[in-house]
C-alpha positions in Angstrom: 170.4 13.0 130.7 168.3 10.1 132.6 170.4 7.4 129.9 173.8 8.9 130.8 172.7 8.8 134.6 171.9 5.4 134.2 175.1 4.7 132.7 176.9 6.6 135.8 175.1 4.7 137.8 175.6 0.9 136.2 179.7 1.5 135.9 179.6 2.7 139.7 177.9 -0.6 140.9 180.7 -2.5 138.9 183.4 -0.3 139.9 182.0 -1.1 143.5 182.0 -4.7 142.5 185.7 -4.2 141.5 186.1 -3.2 145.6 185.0 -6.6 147.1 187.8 -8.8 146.5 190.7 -6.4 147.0 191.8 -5.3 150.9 191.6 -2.8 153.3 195.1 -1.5 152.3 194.7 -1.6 149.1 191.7 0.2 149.1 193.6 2.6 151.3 196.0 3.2 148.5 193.4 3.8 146.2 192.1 6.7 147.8 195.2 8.2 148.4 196.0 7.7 144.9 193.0 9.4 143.4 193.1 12.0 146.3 196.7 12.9 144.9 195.1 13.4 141.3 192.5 15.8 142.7 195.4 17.8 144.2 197.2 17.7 141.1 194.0 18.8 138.8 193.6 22.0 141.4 196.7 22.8 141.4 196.8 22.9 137.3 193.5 24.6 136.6 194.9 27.3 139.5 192.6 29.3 142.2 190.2 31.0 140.2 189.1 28.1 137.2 186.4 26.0 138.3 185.1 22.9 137.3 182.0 22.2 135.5 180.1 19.2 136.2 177.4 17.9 133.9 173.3 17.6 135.4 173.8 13.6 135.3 177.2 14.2 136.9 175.7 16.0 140.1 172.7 14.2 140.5 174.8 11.2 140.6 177.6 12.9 143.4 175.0 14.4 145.3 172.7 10.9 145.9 176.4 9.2 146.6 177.7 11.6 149.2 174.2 13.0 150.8 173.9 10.0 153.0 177.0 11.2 154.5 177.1 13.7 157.7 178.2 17.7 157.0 181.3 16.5 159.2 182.5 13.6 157.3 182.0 15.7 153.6 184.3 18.5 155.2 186.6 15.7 155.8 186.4 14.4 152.2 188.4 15.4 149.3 186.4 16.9 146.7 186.3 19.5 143.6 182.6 21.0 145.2 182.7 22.6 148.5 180.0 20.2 150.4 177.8 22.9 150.7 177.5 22.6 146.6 177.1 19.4 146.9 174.1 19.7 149.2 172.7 22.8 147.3 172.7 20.3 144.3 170.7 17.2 146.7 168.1 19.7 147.3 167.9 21.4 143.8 167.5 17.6 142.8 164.6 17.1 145.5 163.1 20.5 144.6 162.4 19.1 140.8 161.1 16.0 141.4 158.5 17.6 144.3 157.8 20.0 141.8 157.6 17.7 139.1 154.7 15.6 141.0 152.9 18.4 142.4 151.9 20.5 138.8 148.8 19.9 137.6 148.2 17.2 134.8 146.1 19.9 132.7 146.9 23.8 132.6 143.6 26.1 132.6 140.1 25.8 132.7 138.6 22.5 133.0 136.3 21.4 130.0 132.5 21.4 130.6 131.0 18.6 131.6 129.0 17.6 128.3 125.3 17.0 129.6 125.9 20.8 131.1 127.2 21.5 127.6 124.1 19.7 125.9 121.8 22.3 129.0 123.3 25.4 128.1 122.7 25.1 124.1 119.2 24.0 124.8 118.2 26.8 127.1 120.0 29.2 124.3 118.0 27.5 121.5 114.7 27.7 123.6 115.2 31.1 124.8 116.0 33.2 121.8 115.9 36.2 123.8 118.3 35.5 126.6 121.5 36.9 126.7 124.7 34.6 128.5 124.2 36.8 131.7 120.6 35.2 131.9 121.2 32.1 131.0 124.1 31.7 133.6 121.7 33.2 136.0 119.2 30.5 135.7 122.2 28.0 135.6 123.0 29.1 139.0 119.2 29.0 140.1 119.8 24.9 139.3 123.0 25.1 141.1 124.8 24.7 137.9 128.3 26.4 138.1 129.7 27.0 134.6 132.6 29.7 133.9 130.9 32.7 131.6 133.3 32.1 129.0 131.7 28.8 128.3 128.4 30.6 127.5 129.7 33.0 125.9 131.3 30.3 123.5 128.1 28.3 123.4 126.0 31.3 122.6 128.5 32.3 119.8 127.9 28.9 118.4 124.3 29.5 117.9 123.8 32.6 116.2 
């Protein structure tokens, strides 16, 4: 998706440099012209087919036309109601906060290894104690280890 985007994206900016020699009016015609083929596509798909647009295809129509005013995109021709296309800015801005904000590493984080290196000599020097005692004395040092981890390091003794 993020190569085809980029191809969207590169044809755009020379179809936009295409725009800077030619006139007002014939940029006028232009528009008209392709507003006429949207009317034309509509009217042969008929009322209740709808277009599908590809994930590159509406991340690149909704960053053109979201810089435009809710006014100006009722004016505009288009295949979307602007309300999609805003739905679709959004959706867009939803993954990419979303994207940032998870966590780099899903679960518990791993014991630090000198707490790791504590534990298995407090089990080796204390036969006797069970992982409820030795997390006890852990917290007496102000240690704070998950009592999975000593069950685990425990298990790895015996």
């Amino acid at each position: 998706m993020l190569l085809r985007l980029a191809y969207l994206a590169a044809t755009n900016a020379f179809a936009a440099l295409r725009l800077l020699p030619m006139g007002d009016r014939d940029k006028d015609v232009e528009i008209l012209v392709l507003r006429h083929q949207i009317t034309v596509l509509e009217r042969q798909l008929g009322a209740d087919a709808r277009v599908r647009f590809a994930p590159e295809d509406r991340a690149l129509l909704a960053a053109l036309l979201t810089s435009l005013s809710r006014e100006v995109l009722r004016r505009v021709r288009l295949l979307v109601r602007p309300d999609t296309v805003l739905r679709w800015h959004r959706d867009l801005m939803k993954r990419r906060h979303a994207r940032t904000c998870r966590p780099k590493r899903r679960g518990r984080p791993p014991t630090v290894r000198s707490i790791r290196v504590l534990i298995l000599r407090l089990v080796r020097e204390n036969p006797g104690w069970g992982y409820r005692r030795v997390h006890g004395e852990l917290t007496t040092l102000g240690i704070k280890v998950e009592l999975q981890a000593l069950v685990n390091a425990v298990d790895i003794t015996d």
